[in-house]
mmCIF file as Biopython writes it, N, C-alpha, C and O atoms, coordinates in Angstrom:
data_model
#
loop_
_atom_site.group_PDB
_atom_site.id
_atom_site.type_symbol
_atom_site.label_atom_id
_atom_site.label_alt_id
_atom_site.label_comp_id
_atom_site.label_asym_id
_atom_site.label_entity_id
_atom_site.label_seq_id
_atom_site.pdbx_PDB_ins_code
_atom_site.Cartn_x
_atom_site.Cartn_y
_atom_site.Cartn_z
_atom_site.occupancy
_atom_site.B_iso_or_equiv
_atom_site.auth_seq_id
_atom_site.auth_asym_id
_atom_site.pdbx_PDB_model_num
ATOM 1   N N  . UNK A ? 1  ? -0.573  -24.744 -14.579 1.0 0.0 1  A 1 
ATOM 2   C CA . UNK A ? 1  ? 0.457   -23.973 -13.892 1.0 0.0 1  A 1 
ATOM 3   C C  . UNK A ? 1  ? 0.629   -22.618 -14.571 1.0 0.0 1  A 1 
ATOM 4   O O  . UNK A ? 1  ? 0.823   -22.595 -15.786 1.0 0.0 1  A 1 
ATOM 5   N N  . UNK A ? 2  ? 0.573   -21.508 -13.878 1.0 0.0 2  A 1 
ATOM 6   C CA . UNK A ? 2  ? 0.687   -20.042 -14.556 1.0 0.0 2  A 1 
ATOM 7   C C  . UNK A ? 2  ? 2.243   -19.459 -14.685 1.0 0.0 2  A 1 
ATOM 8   O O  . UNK A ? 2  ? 2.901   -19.040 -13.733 1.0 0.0 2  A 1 
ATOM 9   N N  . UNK A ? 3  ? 2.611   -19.514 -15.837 1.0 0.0 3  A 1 
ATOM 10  C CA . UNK A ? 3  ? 3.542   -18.801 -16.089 1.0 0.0 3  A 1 
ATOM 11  C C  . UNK A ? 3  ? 4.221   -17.528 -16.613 1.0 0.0 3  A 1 
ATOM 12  O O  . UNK A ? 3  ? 3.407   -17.095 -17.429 1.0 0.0 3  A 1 
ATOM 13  N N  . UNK A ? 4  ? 5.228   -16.728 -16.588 1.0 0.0 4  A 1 
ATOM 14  C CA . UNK A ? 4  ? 4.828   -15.487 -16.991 1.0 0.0 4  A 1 
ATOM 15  C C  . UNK A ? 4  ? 4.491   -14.950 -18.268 1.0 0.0 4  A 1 
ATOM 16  O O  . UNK A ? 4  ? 4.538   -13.749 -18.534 1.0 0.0 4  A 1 
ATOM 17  N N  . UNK A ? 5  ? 4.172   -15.800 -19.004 1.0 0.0 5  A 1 
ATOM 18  C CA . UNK A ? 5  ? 3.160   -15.372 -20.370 1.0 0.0 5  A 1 
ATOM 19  C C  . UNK A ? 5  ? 2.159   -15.505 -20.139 1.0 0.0 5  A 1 
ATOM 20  O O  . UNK A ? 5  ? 1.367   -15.144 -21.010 1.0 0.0 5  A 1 
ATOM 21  N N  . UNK A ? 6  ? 1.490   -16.200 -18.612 1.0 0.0 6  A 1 
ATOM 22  C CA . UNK A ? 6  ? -0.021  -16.021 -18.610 1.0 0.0 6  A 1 
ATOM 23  C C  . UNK A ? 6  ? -0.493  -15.259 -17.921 1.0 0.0 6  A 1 
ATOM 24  O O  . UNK A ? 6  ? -0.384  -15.119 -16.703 1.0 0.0 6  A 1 
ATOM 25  N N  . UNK A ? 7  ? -1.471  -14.304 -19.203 1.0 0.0 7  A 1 
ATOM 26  C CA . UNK A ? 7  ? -2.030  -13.146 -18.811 1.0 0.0 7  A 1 
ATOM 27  C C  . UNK A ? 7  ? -2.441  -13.101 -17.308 1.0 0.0 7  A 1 
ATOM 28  O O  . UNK A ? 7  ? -2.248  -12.177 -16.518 1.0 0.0 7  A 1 
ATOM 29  N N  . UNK A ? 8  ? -3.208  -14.613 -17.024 1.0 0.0 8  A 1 
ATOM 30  C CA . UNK A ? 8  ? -3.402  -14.482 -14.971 1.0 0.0 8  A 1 
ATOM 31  C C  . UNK A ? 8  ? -2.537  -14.107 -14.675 1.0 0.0 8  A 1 
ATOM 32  O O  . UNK A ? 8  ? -2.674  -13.091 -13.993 1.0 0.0 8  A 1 
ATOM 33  N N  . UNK A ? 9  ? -1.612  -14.397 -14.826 1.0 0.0 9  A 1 
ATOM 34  C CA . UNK A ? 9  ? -0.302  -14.045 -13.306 1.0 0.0 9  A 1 
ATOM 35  C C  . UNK A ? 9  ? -0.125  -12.507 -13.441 1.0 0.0 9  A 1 
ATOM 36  O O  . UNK A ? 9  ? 0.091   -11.812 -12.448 1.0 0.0 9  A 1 
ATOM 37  N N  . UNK A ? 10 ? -0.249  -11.853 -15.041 1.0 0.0 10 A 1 
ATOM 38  C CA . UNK A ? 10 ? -0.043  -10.636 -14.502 1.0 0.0 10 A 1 
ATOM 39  C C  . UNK A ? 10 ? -1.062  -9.622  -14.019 1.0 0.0 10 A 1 
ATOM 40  O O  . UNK A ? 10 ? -0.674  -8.631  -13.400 1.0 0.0 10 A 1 
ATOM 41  N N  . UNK A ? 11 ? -2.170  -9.795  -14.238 1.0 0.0 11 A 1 
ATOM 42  C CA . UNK A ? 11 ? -3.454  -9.683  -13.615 1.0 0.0 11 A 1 
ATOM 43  C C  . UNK A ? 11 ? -3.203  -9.905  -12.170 1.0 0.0 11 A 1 
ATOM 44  O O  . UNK A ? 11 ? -3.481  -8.949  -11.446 1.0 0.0 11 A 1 
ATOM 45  N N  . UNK A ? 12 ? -2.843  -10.722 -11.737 1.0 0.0 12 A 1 
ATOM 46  C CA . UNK A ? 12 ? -2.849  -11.140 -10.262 1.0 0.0 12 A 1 
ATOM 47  C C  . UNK A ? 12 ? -1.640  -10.197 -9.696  1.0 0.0 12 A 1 
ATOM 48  O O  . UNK A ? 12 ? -1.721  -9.229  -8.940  1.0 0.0 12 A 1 
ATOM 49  N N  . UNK A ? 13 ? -0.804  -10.629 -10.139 1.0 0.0 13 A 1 
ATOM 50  C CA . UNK A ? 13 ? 0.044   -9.880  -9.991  1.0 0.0 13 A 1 
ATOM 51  C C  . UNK A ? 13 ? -0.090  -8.171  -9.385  1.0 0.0 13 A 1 
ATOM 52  O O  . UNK A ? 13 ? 0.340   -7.693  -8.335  1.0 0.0 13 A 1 
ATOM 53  N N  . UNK A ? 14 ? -0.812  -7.565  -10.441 1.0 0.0 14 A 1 
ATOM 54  C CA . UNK A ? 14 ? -1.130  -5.915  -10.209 1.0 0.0 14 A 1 
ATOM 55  C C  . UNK A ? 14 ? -2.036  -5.652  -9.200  1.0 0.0 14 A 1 
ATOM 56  O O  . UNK A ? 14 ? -1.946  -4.874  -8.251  1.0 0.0 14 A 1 
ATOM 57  N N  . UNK A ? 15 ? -3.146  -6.594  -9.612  1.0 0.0 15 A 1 
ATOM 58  C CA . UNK A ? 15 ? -4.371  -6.823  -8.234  1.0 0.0 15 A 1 
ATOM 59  C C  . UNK A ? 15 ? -3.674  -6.941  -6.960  1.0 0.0 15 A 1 
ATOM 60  O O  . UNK A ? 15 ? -4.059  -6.316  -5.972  1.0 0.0 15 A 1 
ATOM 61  N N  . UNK A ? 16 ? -2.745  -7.654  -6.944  1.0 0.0 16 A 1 
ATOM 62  C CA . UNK A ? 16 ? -2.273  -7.604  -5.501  1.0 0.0 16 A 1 
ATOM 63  C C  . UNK A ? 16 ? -1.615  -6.542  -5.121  1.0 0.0 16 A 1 
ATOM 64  O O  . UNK A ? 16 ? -1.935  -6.098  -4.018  1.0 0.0 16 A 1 
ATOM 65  N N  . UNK A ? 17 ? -0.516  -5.816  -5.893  1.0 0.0 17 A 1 
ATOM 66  C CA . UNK A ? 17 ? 0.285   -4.346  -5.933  1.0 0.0 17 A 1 
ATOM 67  C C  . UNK A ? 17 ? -0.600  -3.258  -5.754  1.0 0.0 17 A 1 
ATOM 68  O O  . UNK A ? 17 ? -0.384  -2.276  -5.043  1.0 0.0 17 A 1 
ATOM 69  N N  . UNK A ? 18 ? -1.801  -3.523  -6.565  1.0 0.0 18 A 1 
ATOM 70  C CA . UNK A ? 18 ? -2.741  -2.430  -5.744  1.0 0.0 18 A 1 
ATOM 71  C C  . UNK A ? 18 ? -3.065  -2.548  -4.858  1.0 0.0 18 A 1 
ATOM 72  O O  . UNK A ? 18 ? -2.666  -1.730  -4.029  1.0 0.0 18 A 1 
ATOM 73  N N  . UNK A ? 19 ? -3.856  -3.461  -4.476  1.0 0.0 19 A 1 
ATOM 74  C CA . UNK A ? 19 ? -4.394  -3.678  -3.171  1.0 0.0 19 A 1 
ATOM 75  C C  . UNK A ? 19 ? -3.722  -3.357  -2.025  1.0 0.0 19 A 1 
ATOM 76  O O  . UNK A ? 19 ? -4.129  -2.514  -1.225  1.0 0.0 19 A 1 
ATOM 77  N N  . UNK A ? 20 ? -2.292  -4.250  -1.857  1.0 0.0 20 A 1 
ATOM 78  C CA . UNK A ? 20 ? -1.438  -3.666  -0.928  1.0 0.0 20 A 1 
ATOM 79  C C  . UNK A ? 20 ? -1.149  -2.063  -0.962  1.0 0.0 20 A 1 
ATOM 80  O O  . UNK A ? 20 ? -0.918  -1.382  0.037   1.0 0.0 20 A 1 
ATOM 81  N N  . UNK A ? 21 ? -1.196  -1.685  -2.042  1.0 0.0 21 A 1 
ATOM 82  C CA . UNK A ? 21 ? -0.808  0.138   -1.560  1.0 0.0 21 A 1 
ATOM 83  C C  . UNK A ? 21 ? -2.050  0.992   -1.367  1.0 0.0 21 A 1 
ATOM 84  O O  . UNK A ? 21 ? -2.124  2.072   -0.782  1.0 0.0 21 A 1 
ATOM 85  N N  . UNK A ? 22 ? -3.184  0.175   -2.082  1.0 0.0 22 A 1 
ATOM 86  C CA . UNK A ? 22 ? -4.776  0.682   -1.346  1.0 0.0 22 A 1 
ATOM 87  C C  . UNK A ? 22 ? -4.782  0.774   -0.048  1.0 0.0 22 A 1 
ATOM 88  O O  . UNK A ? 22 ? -5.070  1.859   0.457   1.0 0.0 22 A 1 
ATOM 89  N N  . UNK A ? 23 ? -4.417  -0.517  0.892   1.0 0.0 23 A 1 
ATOM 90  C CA . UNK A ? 23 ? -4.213  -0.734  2.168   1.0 0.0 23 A 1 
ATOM 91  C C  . UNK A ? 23 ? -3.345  0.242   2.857   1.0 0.0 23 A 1 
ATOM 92  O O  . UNK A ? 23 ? -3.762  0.900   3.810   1.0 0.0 23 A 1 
ATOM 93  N N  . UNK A ? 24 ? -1.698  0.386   2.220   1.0 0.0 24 A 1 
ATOM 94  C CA . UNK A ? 24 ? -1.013  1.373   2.597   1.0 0.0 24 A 1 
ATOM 95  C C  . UNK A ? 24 ? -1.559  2.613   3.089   1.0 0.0 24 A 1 
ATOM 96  O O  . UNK A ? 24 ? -1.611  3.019   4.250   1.0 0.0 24 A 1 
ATOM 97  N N  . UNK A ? 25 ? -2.065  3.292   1.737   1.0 0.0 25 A 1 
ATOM 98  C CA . UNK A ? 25 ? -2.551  4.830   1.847   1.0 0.0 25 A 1 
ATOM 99  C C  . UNK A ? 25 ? -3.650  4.758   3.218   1.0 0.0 25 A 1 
ATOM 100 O O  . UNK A ? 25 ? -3.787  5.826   3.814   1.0 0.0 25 A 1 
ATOM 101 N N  . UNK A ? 26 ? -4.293  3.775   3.649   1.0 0.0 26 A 1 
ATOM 102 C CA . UNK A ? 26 ? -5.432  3.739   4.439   1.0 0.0 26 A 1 
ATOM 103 C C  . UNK A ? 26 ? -4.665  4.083   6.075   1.0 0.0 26 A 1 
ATOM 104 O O  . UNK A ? 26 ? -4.691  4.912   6.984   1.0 0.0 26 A 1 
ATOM 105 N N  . UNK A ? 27 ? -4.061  2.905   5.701   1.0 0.0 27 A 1 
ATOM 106 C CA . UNK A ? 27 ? -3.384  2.870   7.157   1.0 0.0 27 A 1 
ATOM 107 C C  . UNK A ? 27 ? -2.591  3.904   7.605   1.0 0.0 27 A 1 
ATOM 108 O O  . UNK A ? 27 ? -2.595  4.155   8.810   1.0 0.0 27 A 1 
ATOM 109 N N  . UNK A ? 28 ? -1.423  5.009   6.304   1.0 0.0 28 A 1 
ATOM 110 C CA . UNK A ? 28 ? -1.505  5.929   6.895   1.0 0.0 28 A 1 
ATOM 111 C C  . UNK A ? 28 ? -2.004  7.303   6.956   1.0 0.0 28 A 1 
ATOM 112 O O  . UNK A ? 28 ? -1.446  8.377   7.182   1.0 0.0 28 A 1 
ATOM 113 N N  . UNK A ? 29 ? -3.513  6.891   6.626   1.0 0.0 29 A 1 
ATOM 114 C CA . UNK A ? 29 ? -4.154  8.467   7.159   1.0 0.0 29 A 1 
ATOM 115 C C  . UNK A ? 29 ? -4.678  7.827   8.231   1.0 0.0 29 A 1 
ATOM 116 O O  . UNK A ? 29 ? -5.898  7.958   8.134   1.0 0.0 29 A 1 
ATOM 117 N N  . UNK A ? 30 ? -4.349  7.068   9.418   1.0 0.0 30 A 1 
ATOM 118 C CA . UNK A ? 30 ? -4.636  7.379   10.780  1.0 0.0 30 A 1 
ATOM 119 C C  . UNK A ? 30 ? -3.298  7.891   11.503  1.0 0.0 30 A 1 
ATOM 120 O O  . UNK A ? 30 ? -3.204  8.416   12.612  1.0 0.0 30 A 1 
ATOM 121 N N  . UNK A ? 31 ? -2.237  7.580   10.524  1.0 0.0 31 A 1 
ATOM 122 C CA . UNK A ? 31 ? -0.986  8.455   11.332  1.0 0.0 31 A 1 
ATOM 123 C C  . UNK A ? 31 ? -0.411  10.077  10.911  1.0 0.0 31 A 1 
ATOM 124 O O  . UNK A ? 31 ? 0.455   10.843  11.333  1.0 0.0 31 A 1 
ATOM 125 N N  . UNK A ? 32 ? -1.331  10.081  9.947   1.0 0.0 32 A 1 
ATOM 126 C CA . UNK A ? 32 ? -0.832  11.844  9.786   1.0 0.0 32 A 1 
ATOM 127 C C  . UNK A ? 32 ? -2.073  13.162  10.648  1.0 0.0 32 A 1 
ATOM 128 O O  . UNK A ? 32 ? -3.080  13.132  11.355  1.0 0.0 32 A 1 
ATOM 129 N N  . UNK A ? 33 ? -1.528  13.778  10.261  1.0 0.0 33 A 1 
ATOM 130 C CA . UNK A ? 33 ? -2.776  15.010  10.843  1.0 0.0 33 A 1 
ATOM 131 C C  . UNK A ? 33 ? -3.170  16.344  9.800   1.0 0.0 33 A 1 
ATOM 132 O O  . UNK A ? 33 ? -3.974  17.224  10.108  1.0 0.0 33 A 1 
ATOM 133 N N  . UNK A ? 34 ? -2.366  16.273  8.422   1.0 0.0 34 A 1 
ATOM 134 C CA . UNK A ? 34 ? -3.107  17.168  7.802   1.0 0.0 34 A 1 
ATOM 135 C C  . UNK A ? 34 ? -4.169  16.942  7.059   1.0 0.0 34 A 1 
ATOM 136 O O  . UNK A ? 34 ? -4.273  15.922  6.378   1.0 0.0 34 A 1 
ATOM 137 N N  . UNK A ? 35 ? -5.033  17.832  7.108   1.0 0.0 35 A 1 
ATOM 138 C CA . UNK A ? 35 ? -6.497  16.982  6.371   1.0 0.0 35 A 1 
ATOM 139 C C  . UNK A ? 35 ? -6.735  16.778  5.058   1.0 0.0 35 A 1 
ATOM 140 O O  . UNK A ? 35 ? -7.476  15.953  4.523   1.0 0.0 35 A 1 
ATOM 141 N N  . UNK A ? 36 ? -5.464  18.291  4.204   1.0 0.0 36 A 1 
ATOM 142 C CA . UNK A ? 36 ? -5.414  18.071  2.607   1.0 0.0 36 A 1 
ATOM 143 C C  . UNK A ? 36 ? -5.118  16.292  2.348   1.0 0.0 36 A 1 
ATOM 144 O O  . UNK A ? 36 ? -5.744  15.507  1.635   1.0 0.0 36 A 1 
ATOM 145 N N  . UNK A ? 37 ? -3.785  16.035  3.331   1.0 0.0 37 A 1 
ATOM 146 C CA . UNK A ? 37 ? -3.279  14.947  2.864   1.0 0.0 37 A 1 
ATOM 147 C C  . UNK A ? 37 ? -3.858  13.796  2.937   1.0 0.0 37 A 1 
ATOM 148 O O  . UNK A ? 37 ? -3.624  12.761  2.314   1.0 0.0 37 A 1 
ATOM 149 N N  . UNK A ? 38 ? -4.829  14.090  3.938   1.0 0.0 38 A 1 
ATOM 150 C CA . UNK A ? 38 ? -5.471  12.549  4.200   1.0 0.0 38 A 1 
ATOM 151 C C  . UNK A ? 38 ? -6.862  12.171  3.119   1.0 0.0 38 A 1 
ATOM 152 O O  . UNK A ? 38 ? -7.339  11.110  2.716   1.0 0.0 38 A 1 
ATOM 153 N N  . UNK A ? 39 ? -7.265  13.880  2.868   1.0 0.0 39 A 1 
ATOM 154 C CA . UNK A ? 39 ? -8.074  13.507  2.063   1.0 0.0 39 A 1 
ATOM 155 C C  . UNK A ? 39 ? -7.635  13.186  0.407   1.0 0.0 39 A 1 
ATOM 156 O O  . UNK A ? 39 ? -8.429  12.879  -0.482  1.0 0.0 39 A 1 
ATOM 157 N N  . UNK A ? 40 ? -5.945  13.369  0.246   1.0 0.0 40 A 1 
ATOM 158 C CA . UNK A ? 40 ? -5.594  12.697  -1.218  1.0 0.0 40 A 1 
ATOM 159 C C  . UNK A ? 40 ? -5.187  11.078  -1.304  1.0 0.0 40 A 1 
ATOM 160 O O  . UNK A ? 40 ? -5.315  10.281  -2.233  1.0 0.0 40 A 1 
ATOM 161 N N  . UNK A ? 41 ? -4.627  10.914  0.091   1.0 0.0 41 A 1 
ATOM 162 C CA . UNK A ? 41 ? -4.265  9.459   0.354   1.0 0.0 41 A 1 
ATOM 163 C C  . UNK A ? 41 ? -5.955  8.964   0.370   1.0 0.0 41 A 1 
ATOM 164 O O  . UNK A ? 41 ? -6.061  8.132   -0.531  1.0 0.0 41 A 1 
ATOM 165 N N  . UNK A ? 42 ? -6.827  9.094   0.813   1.0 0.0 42 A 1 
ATOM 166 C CA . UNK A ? 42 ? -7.670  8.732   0.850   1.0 0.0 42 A 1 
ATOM 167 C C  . UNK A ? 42 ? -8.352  8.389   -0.834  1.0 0.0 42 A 1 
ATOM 168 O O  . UNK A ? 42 ? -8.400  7.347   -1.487  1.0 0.0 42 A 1 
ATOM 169 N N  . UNK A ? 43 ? -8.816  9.787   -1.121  1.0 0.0 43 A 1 
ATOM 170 C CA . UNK A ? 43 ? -8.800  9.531   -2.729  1.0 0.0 43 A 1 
ATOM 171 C C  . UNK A ? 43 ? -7.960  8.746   -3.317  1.0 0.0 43 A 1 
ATOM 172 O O  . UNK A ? 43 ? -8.469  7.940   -4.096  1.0 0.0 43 A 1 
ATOM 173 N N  . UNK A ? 44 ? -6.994  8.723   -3.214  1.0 0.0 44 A 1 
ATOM 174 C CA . UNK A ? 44 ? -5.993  7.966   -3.959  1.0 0.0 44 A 1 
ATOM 175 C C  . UNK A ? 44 ? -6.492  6.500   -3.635  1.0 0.0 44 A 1 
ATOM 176 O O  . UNK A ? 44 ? -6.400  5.745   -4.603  1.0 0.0 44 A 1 
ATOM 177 N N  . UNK A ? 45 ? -7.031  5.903   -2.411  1.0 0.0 45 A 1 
ATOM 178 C CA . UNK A ? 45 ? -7.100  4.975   -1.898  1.0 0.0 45 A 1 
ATOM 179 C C  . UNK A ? 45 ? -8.405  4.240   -2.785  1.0 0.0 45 A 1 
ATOM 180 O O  . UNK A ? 45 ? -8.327  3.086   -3.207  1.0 0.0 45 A 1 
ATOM 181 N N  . UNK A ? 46 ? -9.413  4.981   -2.951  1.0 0.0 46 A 1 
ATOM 182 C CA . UNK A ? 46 ? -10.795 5.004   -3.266  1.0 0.0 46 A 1 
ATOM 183 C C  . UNK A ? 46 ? -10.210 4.474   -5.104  1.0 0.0 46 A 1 
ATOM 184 O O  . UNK A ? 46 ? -10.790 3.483   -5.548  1.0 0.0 46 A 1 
ATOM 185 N N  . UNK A ? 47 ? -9.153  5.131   -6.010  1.0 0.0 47 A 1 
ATOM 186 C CA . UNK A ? 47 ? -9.008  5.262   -7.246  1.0 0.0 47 A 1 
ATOM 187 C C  . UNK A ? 47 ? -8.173  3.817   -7.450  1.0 0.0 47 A 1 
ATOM 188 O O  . UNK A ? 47 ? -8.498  3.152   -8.434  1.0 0.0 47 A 1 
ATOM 189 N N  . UNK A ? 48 ? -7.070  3.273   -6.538  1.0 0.0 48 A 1 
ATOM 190 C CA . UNK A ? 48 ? -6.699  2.217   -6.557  1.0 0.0 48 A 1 
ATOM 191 C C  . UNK A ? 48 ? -7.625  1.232   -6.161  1.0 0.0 48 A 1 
ATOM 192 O O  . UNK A ? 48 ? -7.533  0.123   -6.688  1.0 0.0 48 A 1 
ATOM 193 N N  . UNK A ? 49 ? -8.467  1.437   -5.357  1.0 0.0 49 A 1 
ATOM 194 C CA . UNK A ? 49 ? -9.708  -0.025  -5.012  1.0 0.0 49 A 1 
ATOM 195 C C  . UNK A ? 49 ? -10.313 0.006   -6.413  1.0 0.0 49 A 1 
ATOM 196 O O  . UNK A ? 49 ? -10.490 -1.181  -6.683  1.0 0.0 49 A 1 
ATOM 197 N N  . UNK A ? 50 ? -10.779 0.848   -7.586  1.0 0.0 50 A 1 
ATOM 198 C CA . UNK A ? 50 ? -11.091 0.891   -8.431  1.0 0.0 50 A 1 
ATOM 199 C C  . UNK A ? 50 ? -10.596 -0.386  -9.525  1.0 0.0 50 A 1 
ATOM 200 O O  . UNK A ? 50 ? -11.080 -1.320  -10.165 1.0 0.0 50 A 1 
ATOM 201 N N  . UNK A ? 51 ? -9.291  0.282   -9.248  1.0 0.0 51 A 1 
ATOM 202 C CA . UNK A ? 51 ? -8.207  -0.203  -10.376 1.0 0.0 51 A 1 
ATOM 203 C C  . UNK A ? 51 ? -8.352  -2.014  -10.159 1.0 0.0 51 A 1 
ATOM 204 O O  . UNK A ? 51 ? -8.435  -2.968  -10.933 1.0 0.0 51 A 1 
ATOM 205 N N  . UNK A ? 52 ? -8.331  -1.877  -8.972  1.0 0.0 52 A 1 
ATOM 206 C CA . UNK A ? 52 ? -7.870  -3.964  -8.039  1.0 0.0 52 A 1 
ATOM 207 C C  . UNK A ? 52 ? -9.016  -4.522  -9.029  1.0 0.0 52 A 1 
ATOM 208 O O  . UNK A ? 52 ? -8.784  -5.400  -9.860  1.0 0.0 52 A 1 
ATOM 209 N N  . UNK A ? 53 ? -11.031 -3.559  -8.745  1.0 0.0 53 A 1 
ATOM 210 C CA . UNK A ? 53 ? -12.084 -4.168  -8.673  1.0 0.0 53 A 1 
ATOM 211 C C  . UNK A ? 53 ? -11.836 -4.455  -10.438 1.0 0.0 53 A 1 
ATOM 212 O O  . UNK A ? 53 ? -12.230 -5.566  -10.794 1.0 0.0 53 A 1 
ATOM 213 N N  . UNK A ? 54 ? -11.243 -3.587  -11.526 1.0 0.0 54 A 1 
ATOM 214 C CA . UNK A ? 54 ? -10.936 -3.816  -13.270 1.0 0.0 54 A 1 
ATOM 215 C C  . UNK A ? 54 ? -10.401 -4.879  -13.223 1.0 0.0 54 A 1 
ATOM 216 O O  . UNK A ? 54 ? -10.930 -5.930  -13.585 1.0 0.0 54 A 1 
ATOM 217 N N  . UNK A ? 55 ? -9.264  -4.762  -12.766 1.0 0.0 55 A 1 
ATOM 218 C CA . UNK A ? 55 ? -8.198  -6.156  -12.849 1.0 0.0 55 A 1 
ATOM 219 C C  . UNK A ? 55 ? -9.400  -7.425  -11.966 1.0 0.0 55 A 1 
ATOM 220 O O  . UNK A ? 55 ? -9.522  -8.480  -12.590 1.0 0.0 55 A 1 
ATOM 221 N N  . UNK A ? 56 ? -9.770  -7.377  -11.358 1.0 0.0 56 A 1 
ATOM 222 C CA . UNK A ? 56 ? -10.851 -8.407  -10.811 1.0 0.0 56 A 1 
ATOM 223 C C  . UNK A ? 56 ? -11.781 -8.728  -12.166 1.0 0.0 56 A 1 
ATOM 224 O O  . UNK A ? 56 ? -11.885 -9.776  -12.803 1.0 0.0 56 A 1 
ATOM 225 N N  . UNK A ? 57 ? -12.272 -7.720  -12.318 1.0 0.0 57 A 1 
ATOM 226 C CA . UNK A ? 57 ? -13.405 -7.840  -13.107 1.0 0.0 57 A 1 
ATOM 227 C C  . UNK A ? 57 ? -13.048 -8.536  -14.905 1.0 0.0 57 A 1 
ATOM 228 O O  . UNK A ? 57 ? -13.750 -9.284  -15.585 1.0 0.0 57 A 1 
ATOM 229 N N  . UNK A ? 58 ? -11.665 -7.896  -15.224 1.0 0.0 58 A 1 
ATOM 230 C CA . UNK A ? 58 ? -11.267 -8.789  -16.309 1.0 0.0 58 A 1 
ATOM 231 C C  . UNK A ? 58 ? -10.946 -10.507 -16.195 1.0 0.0 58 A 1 
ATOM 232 O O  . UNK A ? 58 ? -11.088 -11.503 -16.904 1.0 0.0 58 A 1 
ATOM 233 N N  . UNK A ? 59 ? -10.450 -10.177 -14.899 1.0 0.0 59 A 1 
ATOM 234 C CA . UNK A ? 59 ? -10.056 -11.899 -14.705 1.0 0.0 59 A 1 
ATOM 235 C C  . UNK A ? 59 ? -11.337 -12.707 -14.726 1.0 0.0 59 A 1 
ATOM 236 O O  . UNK A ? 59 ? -11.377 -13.639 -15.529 1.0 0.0 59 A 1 
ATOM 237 N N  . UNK A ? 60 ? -12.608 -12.434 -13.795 1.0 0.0 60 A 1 
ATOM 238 C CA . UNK A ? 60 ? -13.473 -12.922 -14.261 1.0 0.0 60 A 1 
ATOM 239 C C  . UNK A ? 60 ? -14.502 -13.278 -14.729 1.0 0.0 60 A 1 
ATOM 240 O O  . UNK A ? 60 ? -15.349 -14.146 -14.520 1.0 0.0 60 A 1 
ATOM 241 N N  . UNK A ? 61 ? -14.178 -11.862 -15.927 1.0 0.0 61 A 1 
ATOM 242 C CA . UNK A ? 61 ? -14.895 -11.946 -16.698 1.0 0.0 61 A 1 
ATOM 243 C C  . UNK A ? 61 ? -16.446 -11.443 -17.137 1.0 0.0 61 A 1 
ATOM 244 O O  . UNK A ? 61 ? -17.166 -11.650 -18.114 1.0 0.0 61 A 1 
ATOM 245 N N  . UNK A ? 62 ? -16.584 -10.589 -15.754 1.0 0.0 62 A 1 
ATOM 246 C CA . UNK A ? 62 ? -17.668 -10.236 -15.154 1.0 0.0 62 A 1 
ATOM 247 C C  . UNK A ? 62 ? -18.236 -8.553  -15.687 1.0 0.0 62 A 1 
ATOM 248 O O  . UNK A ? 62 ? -19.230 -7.974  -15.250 1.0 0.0 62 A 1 
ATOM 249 N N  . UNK A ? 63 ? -17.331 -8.072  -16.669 1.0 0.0 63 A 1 
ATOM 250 C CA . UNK A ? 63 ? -18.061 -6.851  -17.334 1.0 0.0 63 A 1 
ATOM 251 C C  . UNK A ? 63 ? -18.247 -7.063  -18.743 1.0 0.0 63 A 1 
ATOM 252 O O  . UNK A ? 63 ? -17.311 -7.654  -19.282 1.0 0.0 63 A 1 
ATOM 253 N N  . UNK A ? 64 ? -19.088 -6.777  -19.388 1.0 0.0 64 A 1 
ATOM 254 C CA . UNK A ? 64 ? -19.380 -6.695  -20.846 1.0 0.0 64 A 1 
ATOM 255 C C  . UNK A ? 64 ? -18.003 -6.869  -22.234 1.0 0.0 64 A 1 
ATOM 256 O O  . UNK A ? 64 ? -17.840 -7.595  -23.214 1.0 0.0 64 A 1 
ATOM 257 N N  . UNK A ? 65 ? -17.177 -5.624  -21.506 1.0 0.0 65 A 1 
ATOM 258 C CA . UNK A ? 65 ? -16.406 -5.261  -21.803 1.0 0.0 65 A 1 
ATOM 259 C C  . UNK A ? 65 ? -14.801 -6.627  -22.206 1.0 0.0 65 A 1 
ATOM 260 O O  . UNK A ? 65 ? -13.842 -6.701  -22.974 1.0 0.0 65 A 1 
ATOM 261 N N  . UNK A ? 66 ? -15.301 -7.264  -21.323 1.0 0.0 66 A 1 
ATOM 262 C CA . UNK A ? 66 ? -13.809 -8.382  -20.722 1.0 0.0 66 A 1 
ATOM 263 C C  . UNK A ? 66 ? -14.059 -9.823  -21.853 1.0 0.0 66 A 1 
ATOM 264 O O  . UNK A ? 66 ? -13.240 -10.686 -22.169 1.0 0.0 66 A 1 
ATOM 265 N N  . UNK A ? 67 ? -15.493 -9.664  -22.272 1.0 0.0 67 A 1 
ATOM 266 C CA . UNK A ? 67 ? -16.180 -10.832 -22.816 1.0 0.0 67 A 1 
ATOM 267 C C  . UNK A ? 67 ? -16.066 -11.493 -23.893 1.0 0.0 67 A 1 
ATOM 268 O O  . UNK A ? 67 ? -16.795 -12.464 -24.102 1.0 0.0 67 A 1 
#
């Protein structure tokens, strides 16, 4: 059972907080129309999928680095 001293939950935890606002920024650059903005929500979008794939990648374990 994961509790909040275990490092999973807060791992999971952030992975999901990103993800959901990865998703956010996506969804709204089909509702705006300036192109600066869509292309920072966008970036921004690209830098948080980043962040989810670390927190993924520590949980399991899967970079050099995590080992």
């Amino acid at each position: 059972m994961e509790t909040a001293s275990d490092p999973r939950h807060h791992v999971q935890k952030m992975q999901k907080a990103l993800e959901e606002l990865k998703d956010h920024l996506r969804e709204d650059i089909q509702k705006i129309n300036e192109p600066q903005l869509k292309a920072m929500f966008e970036t921004s979008a690209e830098v948080l999928g980043g962040l989810a794939k670390a927190f993924r990648d520590y949980q399991e374990k899967n970079e050099k680095a995590w080992r």
